[in-house]
N, C-alpha and C positions, 0 to 999 in steps of 0.2 A: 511543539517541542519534539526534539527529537533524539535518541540516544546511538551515536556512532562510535568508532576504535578511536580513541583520542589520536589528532593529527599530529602534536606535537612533542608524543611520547615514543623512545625508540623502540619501547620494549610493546607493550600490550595493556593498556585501559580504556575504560570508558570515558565520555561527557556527557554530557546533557546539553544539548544546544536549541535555543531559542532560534525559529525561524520562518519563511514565511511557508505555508501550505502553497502546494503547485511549485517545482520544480525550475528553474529559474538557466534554460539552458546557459554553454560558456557560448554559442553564436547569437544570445538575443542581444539585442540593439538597446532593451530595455527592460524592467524588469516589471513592469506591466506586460504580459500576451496578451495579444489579439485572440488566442484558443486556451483552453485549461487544461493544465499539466498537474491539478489533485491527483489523479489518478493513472497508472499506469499499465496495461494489458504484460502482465510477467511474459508469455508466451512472445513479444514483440521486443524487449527492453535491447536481442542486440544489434537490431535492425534499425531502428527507428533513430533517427537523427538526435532526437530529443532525450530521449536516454542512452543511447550506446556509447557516450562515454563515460559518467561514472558508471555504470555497468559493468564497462571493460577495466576500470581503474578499483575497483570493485568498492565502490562508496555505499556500502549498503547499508542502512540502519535501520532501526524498530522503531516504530511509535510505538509507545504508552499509550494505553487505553481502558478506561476502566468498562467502557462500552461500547458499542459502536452502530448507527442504526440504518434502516433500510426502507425501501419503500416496497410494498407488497401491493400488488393489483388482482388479486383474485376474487373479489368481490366486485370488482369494475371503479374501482375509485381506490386511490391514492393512502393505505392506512401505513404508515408507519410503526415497522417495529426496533426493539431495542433486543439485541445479545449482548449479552454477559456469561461469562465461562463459567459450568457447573460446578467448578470448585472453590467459585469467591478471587480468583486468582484475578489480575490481571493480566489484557491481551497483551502481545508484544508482537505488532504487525509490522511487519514483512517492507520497506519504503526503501529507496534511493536518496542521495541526497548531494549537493551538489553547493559549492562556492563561486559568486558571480561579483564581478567587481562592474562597476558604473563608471567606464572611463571618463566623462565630462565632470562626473566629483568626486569619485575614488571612494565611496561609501562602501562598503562590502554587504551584500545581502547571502545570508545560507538561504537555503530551500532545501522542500525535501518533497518525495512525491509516495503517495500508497499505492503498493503492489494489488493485482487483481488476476485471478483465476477462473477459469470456464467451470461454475459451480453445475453443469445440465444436470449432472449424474448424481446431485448433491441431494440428499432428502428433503432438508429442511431450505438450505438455501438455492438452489434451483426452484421455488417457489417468491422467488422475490424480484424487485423491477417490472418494468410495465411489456409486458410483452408485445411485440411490434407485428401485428397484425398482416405485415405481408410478408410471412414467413413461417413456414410449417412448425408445427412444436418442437420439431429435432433439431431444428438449426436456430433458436431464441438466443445462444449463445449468453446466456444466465451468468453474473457474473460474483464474486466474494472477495471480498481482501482475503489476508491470507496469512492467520495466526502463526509464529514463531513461536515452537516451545519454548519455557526457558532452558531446557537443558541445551539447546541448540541455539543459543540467542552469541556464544562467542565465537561457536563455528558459522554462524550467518555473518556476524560482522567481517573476520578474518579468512574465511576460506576463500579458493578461486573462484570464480564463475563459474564452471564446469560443476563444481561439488556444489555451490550454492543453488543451483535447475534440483538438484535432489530434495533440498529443504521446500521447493514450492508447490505445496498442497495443501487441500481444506483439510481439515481433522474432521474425525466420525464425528456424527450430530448430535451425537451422548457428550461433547465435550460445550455442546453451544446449550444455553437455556437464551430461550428468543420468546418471545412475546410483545401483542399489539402496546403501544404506547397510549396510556391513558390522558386523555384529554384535559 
């Protein structure tokens, strides 16, 4: 689920729209890929074939999140942890989102894709994912989705492109509480 600027309002609201995760470009053939469009590199979204168009048309939405988890390898194995925001709130991350019609049966599918940031410099989250061993600690290229305040969740829906690169940063790590997932 995902929350975008309602498309068929002239003025300015929201919706809530039911859709599938992974991005569903307007040139696929089909609405199965062959590669996964969950996730999206923000520094990439207007270059890349795959999202440079709602990018440019500016379909940006939030995912709702009450949490969201990750995989840590600093121990040499795979533990999984869980953030949640230190003030009880819910996240409002940062996603694209796009309408893909099925010419052979005209079904409509939404999709939408989550945004991702080079978390190196990040205290807590530059500590997560499996680090790719043929490559120096400075270039692991560490990655985080990428919280939306609320105060800025109508200027992320509605602003340009230009002013929305502004909105795309981790928050200080006083704003994340993270911890291993209990078995």
């Amino acid at each position: 689920m995902f929350i975008r600027r309602a498309v068929h309002d002239p003025g300015y609201s929201r919706e809530l729209v039911a859709g599938q995760w992974g991005l569903i470009p307007h040139f696929a053939k089909a609405a199965k890929l062959p590669y996964s469009t969950n996730n999206a590199r923000s520094e990439e979204l207007a270059a890349k074939p795959t999202y440079r168009t709602p990018w440019a048309k500016g379909q940006r939405c939030i995912i709702p999140a009450r949490s969201f988890d990750e995989p840590c390898w600093e121990t040499g194995r795979n533990v999984w942890w869980r953030f949640r925001r230190a003030d009880g709130m819910p996240w409002g991350l940062a996603g694209l989102w796009a309408t893909w019609t099925d010419h052979a049966t005209g079904e409509i599918h939404e999709s939408y894709t989550m945004l991702t940031i080079n978390a190196d410099a990040h205290p807590l989250m530059s500590r997560m994912h499996k680090p790719d061993p043929k490559l120096p600690h400075y270039q692991q290229d560490k990655r985080s989705v990428i919280p939306i305040d609320p105060e800025n969740w109508d200027a992320w829906l509605t602003c340009a492109p230009a002013q929305a690169v502004d909105l795309l940063r981790i928050p200080a790590d006083d704003v994340f509480v993270g911890e291993p997932v209990s078995a």
